[in-house]
C-alpha positions in Angstrom: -33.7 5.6 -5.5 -33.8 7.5 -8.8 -30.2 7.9 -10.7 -28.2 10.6 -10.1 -28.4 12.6 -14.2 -25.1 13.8 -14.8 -24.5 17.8 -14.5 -25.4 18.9 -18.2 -22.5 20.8 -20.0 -22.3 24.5 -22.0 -20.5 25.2 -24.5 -18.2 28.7 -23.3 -15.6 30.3 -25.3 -14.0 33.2 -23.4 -12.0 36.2 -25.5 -9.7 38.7 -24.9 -7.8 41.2 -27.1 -4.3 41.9 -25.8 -4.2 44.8 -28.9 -5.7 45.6 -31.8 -6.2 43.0 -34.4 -5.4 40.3 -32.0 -7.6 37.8 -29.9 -7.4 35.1 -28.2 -9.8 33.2 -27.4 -10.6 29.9 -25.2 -13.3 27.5 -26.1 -14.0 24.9 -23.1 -17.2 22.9 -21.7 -18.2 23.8 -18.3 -21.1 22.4 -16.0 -23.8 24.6 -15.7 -24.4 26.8 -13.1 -20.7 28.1 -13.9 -20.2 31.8 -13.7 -18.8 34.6 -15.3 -16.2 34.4 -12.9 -15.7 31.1 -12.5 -14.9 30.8 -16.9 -12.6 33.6 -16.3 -10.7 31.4 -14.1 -10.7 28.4 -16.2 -9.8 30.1 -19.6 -6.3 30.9 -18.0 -6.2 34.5 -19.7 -5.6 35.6 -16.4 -2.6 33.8 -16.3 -1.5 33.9 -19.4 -2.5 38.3 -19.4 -1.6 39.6 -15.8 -2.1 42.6 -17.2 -6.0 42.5 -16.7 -7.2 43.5 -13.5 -11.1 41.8 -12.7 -11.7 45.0 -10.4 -11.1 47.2 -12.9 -11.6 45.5 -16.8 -15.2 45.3 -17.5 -16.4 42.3 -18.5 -19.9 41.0 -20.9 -21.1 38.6 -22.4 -22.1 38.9 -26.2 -21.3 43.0 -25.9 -23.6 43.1 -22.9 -21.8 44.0 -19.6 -22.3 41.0 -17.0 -21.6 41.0 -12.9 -18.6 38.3 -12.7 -21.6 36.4 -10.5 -23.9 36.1 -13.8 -24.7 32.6 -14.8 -24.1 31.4 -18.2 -25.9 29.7 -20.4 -24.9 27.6 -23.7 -23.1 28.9 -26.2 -22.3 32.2 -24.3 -18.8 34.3 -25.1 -17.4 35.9 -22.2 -15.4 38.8 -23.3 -12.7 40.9 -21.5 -12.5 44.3 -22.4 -9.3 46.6 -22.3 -9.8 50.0 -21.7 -10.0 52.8 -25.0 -6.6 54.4 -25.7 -9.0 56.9 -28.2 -12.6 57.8 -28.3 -13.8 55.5 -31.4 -15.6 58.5 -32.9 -12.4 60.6 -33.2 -10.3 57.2 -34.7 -13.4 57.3 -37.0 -13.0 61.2 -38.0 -9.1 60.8 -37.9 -9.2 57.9 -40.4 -11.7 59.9 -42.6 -9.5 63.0 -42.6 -6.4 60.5 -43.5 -8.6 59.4 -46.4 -9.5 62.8 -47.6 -6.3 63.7 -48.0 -4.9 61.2 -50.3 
């Protein structure tokens, strides 16, 4: 009988940013074959953040969204988004317009 290889491990950090200038992120090793879901769960940022909701946050990997079923691979960063409080190209013209006027 041939030995039984041990299940190889990735290297996962998964990151979430409560508010602006602030992240937190969690850096763990996980068999492969884990998914999105399954780092979520491990991380404890939905323990530690009740305040994100998996059916409505949208989640990615790398800036790219990702199903919470996606497989990861090595050295993948699962990140949590919060929703937009301001369309980025108004804070962008808004912080221009502060600048012009001093």
């Amino acid at each position: 009988m041939a030995p039984v290889e041990p299940a190889r491990l990735l290297n996962i950090a998964v990151a979430y940013s409560p508010s602006a200038a602030t992240v937190r992120q969690v850096s763990m090793q996980l068999p492969e074959g884990t998914t999105v879901l399954q780092a979520l769960h491990q991380s404890q940022l939905l323990v530690l953040f009740p305040e994100i909701d998996l059916k409505r946050s949208r989640i990615g990997v790398w800036g790219k969204l990702k199903a919470l079923d996606a497989e990861l691979r090595d050295r993948d960063r699962v990140e949590i988004y919060r929703p937009l409080h301001v369309d980025p190209k108004e804070a962008r013209r808004q912080r221009q317009r502060s600048r012009q006027e001093r």
